[in-house]
mmCIF file of the N, C-alpha and C atoms, coordinates in Angstrom:
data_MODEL
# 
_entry.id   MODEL 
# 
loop_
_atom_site.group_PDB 
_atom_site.id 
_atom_site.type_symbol 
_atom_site.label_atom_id 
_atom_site.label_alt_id 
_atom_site.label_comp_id 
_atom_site.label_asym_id 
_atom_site.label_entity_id 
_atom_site.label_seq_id 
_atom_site.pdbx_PDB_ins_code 
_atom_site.Cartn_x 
_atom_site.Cartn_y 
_atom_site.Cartn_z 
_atom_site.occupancy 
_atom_site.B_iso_or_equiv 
_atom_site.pdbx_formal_charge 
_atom_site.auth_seq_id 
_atom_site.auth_comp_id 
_atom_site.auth_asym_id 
_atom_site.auth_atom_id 
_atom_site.pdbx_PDB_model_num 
ATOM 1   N N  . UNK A 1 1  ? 0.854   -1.173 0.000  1.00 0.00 ? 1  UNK A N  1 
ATOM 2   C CA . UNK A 1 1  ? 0.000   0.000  0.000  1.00 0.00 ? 1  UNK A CA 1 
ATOM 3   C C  . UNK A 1 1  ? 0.897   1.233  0.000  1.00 0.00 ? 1  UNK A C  1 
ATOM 4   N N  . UNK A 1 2  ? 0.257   2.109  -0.884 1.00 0.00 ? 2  UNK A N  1 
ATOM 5   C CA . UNK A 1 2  ? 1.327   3.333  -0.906 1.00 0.00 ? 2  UNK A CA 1 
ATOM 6   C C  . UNK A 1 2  ? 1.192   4.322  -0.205 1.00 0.00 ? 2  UNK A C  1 
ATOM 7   N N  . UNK A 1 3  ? 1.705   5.628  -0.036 1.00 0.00 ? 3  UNK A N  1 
ATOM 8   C CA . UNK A 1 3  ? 0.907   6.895  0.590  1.00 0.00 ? 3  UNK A CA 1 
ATOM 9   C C  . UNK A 1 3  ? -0.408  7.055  0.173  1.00 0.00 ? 3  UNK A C  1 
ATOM 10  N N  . UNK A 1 4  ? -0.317  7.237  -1.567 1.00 0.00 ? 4  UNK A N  1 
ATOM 11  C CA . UNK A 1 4  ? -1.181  7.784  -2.186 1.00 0.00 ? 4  UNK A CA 1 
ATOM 12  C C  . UNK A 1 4  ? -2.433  6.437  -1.697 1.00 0.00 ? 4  UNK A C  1 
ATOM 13  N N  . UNK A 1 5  ? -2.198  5.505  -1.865 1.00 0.00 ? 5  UNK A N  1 
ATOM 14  C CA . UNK A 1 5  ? -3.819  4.709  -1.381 1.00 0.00 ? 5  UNK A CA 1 
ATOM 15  C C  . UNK A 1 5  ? -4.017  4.872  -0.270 1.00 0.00 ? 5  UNK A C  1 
ATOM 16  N N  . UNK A 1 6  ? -3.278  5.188  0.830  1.00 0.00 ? 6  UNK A N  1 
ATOM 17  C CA . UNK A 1 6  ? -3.960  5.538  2.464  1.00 0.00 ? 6  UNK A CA 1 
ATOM 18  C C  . UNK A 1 6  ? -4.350  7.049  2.003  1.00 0.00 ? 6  UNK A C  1 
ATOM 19  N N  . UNK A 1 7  ? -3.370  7.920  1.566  1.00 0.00 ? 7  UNK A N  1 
ATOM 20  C CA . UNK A 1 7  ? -4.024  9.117  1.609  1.00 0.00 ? 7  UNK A CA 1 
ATOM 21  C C  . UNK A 1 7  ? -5.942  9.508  1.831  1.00 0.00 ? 7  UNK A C  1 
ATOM 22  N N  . UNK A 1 8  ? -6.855  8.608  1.168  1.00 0.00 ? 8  UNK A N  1 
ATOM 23  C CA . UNK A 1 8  ? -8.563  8.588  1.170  1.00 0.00 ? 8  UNK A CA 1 
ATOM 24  C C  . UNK A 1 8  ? -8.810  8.444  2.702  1.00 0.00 ? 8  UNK A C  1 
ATOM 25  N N  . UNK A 1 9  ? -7.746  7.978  3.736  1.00 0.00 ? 9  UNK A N  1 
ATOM 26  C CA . UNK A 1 9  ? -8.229  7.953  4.877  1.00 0.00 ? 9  UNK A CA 1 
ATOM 27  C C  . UNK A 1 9  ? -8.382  9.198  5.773  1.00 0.00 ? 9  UNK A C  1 
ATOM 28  N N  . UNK A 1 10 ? -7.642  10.184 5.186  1.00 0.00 ? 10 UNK A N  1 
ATOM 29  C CA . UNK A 1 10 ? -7.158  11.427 5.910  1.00 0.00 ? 10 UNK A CA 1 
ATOM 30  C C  . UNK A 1 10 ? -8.430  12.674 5.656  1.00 0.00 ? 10 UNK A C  1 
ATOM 31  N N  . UNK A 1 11 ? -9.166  12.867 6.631  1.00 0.00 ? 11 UNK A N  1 
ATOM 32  C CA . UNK A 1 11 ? -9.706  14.153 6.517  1.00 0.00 ? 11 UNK A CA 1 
ATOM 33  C C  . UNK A 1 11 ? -9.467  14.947 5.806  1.00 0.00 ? 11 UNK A C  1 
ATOM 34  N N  . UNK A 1 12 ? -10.469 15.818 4.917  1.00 0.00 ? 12 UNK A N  1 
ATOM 35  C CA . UNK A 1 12 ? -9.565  17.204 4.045  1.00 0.00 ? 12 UNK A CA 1 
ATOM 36  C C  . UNK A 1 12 ? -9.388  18.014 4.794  1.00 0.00 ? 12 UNK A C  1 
ATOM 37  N N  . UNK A 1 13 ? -10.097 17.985 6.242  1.00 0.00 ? 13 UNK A N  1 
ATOM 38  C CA . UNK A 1 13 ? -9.751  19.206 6.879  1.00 0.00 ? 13 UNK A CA 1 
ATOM 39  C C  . UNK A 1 13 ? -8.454  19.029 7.767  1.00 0.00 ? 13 UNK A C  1 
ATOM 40  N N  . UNK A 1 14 ? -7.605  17.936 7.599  1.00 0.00 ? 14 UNK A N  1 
ATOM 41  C CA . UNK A 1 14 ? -6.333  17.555 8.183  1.00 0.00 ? 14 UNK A CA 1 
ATOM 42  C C  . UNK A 1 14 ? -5.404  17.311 7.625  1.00 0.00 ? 14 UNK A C  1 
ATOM 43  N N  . UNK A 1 15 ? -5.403  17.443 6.065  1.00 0.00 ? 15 UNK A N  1 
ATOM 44  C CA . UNK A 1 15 ? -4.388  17.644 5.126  1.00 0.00 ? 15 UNK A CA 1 
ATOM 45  C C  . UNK A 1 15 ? -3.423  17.888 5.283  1.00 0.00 ? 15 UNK A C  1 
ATOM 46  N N  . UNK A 1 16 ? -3.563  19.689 5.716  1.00 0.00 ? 16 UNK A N  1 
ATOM 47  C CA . UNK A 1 16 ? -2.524  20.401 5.619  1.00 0.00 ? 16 UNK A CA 1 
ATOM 48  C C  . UNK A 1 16 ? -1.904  20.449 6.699  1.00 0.00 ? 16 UNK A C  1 
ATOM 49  N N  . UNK A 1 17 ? -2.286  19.595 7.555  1.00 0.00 ? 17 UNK A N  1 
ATOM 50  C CA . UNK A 1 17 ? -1.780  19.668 9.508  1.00 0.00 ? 17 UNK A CA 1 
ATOM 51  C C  . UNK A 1 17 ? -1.354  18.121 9.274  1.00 0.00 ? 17 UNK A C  1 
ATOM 52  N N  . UNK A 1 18 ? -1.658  17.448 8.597  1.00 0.00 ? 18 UNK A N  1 
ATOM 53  C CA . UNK A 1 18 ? -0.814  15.848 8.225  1.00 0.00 ? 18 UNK A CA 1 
ATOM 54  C C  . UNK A 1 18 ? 0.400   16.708 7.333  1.00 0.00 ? 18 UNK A C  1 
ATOM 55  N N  . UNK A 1 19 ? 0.621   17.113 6.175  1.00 0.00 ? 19 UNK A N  1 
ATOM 56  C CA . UNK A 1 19 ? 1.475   17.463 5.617  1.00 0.00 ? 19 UNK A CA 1 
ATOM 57  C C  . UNK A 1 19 ? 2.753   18.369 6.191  1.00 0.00 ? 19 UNK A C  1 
ATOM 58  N N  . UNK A 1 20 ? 2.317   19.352 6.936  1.00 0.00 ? 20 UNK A N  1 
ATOM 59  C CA . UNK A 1 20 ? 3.122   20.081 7.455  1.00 0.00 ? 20 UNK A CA 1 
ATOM 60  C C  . UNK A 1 20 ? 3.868   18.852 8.621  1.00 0.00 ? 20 UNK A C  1 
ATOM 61  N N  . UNK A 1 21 ? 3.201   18.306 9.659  1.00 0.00 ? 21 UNK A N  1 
ATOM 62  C CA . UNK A 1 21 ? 3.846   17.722 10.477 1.00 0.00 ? 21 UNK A CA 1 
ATOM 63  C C  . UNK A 1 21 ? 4.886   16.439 9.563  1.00 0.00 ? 21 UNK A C  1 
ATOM 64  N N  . UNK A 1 22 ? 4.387   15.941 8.986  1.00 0.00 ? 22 UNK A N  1 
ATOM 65  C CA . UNK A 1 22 ? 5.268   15.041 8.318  1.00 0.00 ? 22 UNK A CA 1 
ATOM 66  C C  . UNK A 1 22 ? 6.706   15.897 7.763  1.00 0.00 ? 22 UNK A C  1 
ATOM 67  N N  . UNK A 1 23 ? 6.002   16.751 7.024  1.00 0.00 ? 23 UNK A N  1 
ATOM 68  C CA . UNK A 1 23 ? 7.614   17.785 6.690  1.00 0.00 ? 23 UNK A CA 1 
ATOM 69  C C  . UNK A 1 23 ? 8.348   18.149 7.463  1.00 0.00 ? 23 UNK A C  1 
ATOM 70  N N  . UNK A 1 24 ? 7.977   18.589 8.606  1.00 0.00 ? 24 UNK A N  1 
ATOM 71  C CA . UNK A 1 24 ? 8.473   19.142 10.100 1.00 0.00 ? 24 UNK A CA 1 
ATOM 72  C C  . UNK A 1 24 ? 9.475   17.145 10.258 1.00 0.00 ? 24 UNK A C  1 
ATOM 73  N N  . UNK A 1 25 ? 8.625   16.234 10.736 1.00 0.00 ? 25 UNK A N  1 
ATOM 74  C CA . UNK A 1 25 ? 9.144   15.584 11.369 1.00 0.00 ? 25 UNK A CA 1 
ATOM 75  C C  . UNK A 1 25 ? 10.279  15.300 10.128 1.00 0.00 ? 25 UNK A C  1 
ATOM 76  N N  . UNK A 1 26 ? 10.564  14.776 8.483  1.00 0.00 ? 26 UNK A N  1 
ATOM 77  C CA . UNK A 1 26 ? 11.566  14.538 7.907  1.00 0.00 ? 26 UNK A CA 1 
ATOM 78  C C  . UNK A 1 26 ? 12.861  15.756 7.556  1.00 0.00 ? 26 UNK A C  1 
ATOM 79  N N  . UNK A 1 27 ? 12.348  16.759 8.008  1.00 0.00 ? 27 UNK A N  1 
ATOM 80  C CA . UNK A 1 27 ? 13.781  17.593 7.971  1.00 0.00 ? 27 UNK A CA 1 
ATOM 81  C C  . UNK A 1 27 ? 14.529  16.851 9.586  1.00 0.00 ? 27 UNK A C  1 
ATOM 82  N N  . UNK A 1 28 ? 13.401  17.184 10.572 1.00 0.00 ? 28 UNK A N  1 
ATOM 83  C CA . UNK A 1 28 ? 14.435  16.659 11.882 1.00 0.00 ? 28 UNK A CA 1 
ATOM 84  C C  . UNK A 1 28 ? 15.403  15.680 11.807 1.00 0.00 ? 28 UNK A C  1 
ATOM 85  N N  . UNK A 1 29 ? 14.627  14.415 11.115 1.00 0.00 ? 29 UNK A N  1 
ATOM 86  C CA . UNK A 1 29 ? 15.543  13.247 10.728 1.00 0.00 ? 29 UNK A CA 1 
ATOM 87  C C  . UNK A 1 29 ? 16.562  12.951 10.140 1.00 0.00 ? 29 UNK A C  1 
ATOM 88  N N  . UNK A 1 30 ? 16.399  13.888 8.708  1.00 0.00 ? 30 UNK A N  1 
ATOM 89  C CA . UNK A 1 30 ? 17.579  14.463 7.934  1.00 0.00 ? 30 UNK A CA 1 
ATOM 90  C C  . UNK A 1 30 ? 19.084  14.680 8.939  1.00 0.00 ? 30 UNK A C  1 
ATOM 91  N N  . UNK A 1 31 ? 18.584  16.307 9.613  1.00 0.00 ? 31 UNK A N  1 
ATOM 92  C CA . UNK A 1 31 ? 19.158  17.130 10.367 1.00 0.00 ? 31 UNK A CA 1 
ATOM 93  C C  . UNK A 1 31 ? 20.079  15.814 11.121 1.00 0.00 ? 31 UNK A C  1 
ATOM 94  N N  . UNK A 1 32 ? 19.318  15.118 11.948 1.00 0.00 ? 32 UNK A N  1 
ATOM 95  C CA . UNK A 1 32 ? 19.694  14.339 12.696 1.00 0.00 ? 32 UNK A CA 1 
ATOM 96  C C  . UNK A 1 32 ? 20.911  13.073 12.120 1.00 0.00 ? 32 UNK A C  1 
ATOM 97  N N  . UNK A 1 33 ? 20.379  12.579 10.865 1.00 0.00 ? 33 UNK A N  1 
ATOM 98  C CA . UNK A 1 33 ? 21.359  12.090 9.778  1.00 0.00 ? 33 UNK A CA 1 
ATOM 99  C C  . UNK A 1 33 ? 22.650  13.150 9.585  1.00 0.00 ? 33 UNK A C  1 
ATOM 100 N N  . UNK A 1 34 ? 22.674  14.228 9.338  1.00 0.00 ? 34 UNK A N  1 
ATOM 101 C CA . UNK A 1 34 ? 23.305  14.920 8.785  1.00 0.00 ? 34 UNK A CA 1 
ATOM 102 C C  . UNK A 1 34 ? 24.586  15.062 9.873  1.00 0.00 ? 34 UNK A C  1 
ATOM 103 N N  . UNK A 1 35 ? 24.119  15.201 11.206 1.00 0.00 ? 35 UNK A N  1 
ATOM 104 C CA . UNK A 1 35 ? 24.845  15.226 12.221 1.00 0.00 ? 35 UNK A CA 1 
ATOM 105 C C  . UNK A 1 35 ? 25.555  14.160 12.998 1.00 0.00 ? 35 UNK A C  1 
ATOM 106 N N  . UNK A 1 36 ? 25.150  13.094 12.228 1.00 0.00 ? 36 UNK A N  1 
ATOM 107 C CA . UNK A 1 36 ? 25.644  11.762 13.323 1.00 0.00 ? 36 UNK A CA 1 
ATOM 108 C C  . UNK A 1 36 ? 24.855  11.582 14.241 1.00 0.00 ? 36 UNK A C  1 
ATOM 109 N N  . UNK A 1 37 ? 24.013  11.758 14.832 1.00 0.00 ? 37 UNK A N  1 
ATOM 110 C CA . UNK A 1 37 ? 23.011  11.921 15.857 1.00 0.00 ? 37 UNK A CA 1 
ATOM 111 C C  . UNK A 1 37 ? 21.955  10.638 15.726 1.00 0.00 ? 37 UNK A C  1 
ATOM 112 N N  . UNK A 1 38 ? 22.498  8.932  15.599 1.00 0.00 ? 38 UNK A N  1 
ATOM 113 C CA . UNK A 1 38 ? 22.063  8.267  14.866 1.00 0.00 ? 38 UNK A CA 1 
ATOM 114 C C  . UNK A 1 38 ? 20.549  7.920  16.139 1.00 0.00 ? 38 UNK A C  1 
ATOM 115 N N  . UNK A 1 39 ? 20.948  8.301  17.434 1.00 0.00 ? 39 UNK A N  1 
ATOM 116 C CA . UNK A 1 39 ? 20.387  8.140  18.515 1.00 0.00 ? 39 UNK A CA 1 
ATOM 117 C C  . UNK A 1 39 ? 18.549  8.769  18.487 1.00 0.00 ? 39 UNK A C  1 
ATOM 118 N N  . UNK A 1 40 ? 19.024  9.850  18.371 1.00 0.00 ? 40 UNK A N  1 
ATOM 119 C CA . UNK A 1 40 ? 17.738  10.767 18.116 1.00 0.00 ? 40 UNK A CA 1 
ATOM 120 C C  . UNK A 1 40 ? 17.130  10.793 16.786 1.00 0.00 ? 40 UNK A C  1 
ATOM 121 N N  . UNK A 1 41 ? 17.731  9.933  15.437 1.00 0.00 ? 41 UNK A N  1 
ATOM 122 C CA . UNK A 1 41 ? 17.245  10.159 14.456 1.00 0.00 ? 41 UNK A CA 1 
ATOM 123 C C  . UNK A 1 41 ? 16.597  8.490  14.564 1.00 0.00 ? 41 UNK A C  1 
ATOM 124 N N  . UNK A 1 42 ? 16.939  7.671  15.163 1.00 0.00 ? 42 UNK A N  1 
ATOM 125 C CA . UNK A 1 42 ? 15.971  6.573  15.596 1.00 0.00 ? 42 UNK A CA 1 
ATOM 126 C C  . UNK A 1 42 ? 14.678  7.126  16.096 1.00 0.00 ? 42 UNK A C  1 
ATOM 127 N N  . UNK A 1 43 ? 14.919  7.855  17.225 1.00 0.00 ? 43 UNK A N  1 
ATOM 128 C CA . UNK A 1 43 ? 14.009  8.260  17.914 1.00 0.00 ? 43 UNK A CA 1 
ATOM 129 C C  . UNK A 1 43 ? 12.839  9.188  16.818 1.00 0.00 ? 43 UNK A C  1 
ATOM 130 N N  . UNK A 1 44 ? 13.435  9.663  16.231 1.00 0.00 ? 44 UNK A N  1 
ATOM 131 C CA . UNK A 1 44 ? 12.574  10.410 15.391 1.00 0.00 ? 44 UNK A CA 1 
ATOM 132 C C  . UNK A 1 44 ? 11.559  9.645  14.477 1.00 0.00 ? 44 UNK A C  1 
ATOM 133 N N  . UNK A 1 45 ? 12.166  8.633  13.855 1.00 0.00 ? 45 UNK A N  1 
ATOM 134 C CA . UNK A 1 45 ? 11.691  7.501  12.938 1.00 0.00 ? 45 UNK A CA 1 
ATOM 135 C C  . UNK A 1 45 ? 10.318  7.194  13.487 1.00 0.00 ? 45 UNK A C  1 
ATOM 136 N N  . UNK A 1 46 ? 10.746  6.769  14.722 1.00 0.00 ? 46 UNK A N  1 
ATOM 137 C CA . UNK A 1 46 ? 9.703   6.072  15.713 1.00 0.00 ? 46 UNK A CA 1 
ATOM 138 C C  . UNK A 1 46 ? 8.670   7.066  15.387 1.00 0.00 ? 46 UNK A C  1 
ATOM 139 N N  . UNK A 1 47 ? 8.651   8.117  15.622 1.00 0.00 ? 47 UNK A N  1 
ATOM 140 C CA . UNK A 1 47 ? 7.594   9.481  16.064 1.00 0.00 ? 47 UNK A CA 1 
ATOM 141 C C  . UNK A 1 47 ? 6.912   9.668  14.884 1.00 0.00 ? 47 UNK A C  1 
ATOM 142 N N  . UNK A 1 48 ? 7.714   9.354  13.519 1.00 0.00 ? 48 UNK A N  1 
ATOM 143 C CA . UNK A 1 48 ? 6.924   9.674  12.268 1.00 0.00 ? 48 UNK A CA 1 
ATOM 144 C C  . UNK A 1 48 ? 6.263   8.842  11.756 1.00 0.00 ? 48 UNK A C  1 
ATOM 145 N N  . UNK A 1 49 ? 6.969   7.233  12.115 1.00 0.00 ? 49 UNK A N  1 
ATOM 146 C CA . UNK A 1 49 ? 5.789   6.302  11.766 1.00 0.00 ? 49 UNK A CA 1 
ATOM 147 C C  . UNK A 1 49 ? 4.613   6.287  13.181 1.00 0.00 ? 49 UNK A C  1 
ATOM 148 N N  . UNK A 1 50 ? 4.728   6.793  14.093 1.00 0.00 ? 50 UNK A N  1 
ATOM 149 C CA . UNK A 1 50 ? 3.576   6.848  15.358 1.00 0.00 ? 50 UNK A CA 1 
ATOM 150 C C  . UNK A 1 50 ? 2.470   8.082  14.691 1.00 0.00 ? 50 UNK A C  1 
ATOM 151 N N  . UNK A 1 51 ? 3.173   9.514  14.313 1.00 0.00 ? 51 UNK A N  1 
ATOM 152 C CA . UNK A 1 51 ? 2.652   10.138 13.608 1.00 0.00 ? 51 UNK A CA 1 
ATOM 153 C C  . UNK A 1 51 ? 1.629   9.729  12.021 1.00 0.00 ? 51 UNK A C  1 
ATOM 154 N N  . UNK A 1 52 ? 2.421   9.290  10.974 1.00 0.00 ? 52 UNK A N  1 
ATOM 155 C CA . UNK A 1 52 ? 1.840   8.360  10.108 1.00 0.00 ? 52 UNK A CA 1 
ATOM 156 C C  . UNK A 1 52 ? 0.106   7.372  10.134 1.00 0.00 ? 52 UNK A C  1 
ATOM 157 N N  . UNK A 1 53 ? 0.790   6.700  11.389 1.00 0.00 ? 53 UNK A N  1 
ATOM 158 C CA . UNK A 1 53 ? -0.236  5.655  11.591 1.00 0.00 ? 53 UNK A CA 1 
ATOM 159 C C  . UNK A 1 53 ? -1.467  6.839  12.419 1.00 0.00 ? 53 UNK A C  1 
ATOM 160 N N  . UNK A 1 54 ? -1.250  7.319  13.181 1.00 0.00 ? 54 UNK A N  1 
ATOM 161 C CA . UNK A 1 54 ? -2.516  8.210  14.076 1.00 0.00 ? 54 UNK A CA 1 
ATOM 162 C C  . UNK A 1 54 ? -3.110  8.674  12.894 1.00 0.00 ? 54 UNK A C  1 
ATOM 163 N N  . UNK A 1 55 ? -2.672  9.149  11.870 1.00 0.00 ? 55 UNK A N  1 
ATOM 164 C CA . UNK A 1 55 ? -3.746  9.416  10.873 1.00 0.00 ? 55 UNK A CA 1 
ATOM 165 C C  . UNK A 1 55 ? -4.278  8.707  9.501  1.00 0.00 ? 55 UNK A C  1 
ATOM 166 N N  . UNK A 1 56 ? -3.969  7.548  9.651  1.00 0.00 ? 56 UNK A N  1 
ATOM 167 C CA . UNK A 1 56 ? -3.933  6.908  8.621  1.00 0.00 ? 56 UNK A CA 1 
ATOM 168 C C  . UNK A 1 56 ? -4.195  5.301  9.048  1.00 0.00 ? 56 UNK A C  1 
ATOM 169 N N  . UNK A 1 57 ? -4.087  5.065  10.303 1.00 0.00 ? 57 UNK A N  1 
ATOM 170 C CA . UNK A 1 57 ? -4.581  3.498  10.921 1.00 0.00 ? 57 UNK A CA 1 
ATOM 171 C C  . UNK A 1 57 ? -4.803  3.588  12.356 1.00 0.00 ? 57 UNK A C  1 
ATOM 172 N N  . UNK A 1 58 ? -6.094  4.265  12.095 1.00 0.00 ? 58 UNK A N  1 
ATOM 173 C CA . UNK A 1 58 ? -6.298  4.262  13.881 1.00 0.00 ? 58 UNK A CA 1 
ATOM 174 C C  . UNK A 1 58 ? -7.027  2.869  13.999 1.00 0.00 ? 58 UNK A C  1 
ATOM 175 N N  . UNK A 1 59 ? -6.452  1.716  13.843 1.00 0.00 ? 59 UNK A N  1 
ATOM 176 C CA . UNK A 1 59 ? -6.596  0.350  14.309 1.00 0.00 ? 59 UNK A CA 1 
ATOM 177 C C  . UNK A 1 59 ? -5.332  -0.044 15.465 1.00 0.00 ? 59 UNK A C  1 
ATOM 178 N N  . UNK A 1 60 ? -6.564  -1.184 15.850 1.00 0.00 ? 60 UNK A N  1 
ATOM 179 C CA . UNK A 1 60 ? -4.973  -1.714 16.793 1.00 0.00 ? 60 UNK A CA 1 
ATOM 180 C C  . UNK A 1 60 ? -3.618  -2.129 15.969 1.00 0.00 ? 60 UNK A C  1 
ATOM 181 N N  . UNK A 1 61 ? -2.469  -1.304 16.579 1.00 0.00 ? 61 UNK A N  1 
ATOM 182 C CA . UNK A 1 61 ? -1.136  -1.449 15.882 1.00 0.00 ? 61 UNK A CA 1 
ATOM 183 C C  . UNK A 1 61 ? -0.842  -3.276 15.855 1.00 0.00 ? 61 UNK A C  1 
ATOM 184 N N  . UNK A 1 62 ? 0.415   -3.757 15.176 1.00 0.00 ? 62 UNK A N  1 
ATOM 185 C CA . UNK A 1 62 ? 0.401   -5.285 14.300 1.00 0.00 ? 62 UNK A CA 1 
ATOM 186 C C  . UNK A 1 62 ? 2.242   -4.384 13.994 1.00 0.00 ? 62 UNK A C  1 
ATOM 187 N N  . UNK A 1 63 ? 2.650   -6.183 14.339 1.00 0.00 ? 63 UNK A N  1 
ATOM 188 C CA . UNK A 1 63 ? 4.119   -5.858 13.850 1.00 0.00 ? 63 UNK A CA 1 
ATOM 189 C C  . UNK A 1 63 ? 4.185   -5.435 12.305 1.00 0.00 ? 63 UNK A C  1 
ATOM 190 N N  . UNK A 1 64 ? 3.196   -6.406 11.870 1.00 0.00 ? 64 UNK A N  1 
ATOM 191 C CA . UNK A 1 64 ? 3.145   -6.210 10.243 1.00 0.00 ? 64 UNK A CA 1 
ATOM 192 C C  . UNK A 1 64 ? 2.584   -4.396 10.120 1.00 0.00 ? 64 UNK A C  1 
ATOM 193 N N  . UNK A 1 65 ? 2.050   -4.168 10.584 1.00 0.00 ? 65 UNK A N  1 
ATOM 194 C CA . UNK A 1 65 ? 1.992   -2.733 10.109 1.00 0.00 ? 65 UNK A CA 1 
ATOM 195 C C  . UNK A 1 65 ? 3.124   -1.569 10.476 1.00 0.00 ? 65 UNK A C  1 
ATOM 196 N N  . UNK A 1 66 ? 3.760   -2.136 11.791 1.00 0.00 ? 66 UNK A N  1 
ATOM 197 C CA . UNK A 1 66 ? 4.979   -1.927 12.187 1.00 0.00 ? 66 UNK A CA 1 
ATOM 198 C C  . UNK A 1 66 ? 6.046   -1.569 10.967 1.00 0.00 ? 66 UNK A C  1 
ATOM 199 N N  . UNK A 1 67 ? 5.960   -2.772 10.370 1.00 0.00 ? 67 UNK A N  1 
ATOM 200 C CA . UNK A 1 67 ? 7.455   -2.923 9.375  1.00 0.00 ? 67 UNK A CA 1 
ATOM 201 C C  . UNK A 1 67 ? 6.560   -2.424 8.062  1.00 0.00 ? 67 UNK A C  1 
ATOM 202 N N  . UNK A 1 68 ? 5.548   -1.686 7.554  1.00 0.00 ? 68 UNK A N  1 
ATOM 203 C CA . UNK A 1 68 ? 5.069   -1.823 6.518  1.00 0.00 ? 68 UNK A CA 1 
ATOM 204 C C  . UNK A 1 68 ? 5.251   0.157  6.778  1.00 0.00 ? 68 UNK A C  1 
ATOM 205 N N  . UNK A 1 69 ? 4.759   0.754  7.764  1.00 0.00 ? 69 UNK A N  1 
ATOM 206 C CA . UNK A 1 69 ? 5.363   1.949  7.861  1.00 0.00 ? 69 UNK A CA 1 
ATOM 207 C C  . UNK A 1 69 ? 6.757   2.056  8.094  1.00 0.00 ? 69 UNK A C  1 
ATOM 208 N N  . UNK A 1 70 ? 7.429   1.574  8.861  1.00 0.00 ? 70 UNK A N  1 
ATOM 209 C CA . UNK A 1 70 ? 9.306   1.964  8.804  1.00 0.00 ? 70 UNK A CA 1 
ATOM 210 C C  . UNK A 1 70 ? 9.607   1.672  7.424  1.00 0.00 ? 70 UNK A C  1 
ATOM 211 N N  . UNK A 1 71 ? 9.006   1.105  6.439  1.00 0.00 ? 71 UNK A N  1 
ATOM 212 C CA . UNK A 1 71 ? 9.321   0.616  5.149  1.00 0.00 ? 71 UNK A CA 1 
ATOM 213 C C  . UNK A 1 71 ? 9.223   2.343  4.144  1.00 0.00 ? 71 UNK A C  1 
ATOM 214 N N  . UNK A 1 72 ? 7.608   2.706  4.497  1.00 0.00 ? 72 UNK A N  1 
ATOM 215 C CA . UNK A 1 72 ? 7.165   4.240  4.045  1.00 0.00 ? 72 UNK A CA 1 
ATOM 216 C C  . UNK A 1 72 ? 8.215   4.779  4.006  1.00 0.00 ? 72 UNK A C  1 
ATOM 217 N N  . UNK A 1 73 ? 8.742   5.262  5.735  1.00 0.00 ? 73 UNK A N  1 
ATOM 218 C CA . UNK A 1 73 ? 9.655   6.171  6.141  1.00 0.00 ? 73 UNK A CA 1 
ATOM 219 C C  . UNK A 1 73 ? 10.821  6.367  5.758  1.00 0.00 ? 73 UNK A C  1 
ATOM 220 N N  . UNK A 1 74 ? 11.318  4.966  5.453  1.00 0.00 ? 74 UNK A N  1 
ATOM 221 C CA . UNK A 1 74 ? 12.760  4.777  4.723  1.00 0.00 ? 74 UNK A CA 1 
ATOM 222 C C  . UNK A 1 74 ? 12.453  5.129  3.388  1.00 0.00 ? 74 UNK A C  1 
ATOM 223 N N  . UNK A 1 75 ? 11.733  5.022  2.633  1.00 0.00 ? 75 UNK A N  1 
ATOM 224 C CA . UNK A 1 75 ? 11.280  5.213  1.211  1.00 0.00 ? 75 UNK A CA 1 
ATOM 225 C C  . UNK A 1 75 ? 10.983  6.780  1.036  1.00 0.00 ? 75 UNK A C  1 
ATOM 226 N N  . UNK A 1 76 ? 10.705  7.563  1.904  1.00 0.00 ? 76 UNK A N  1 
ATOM 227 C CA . UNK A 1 76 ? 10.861  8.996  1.947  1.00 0.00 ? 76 UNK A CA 1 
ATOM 228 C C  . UNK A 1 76 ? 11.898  9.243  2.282  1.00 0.00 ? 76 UNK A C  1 
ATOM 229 N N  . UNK A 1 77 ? 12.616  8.992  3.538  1.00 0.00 ? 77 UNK A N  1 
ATOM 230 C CA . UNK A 1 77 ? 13.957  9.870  3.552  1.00 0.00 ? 77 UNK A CA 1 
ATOM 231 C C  . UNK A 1 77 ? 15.121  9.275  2.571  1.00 0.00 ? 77 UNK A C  1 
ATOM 232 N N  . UNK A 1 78 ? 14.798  8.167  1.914  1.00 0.00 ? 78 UNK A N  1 
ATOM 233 C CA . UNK A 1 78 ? 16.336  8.222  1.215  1.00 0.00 ? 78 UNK A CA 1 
ATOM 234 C C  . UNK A 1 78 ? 15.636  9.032  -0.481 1.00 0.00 ? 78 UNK A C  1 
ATOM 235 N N  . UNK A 1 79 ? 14.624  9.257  -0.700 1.00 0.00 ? 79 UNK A N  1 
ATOM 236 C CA . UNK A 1 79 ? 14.175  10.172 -1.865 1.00 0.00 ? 79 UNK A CA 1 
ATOM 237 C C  . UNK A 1 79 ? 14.461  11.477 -1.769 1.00 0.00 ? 79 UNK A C  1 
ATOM 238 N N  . UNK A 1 80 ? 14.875  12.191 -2.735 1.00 0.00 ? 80 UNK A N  1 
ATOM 239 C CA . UNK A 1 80 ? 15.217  13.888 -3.062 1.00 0.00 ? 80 UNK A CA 1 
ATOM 240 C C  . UNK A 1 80 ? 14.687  14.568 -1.934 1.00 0.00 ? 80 UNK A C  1 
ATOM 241 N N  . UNK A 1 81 ? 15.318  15.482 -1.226 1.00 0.00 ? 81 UNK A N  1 
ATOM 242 C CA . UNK A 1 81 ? 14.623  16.440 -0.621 1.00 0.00 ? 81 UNK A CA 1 
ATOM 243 C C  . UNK A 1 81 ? 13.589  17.366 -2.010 1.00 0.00 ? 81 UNK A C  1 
# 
């Protein structure tokens, strides 16, 4: 499943408050890459797929959905800023 097919789950009126926070949280991660900071850029990971899922699977969490968002996350940060 991609962004674009969860995307239908997301409120229109939470768009732009899903979008912004996601941008917010992948510069941190970057930043955090950028610095060696491999500690807090774990930590960050965590927060964006916790972020991710709150708007996009408010079901009970599943390892499999676990590894199916850290999969997302990696697939955004190693793409073009």
């Amino acid at each position: 499943m991609t962004v674009q097919a969860v995307w239908i789950f997301v409120s229109p009126s939470r768009q732009d408050e899903l979008l912004n926070a996601i941008d917010q949280k992948i510069k941190e991660i970057r930043w955090y890459h950028q610095i060696r900071d491999w500690e807090n850029a774990r930590i960050s990971k965590a927060e964006l797929v916790n972020l991710l899922r709150q708007y996009f699977e408010p079901i009970a969490p599943s390892n499999l959905a676990n590894i199916k968002w850290y999969r997302i996350v990696e697939i955004i940060l190693t793409s073009s800023p």
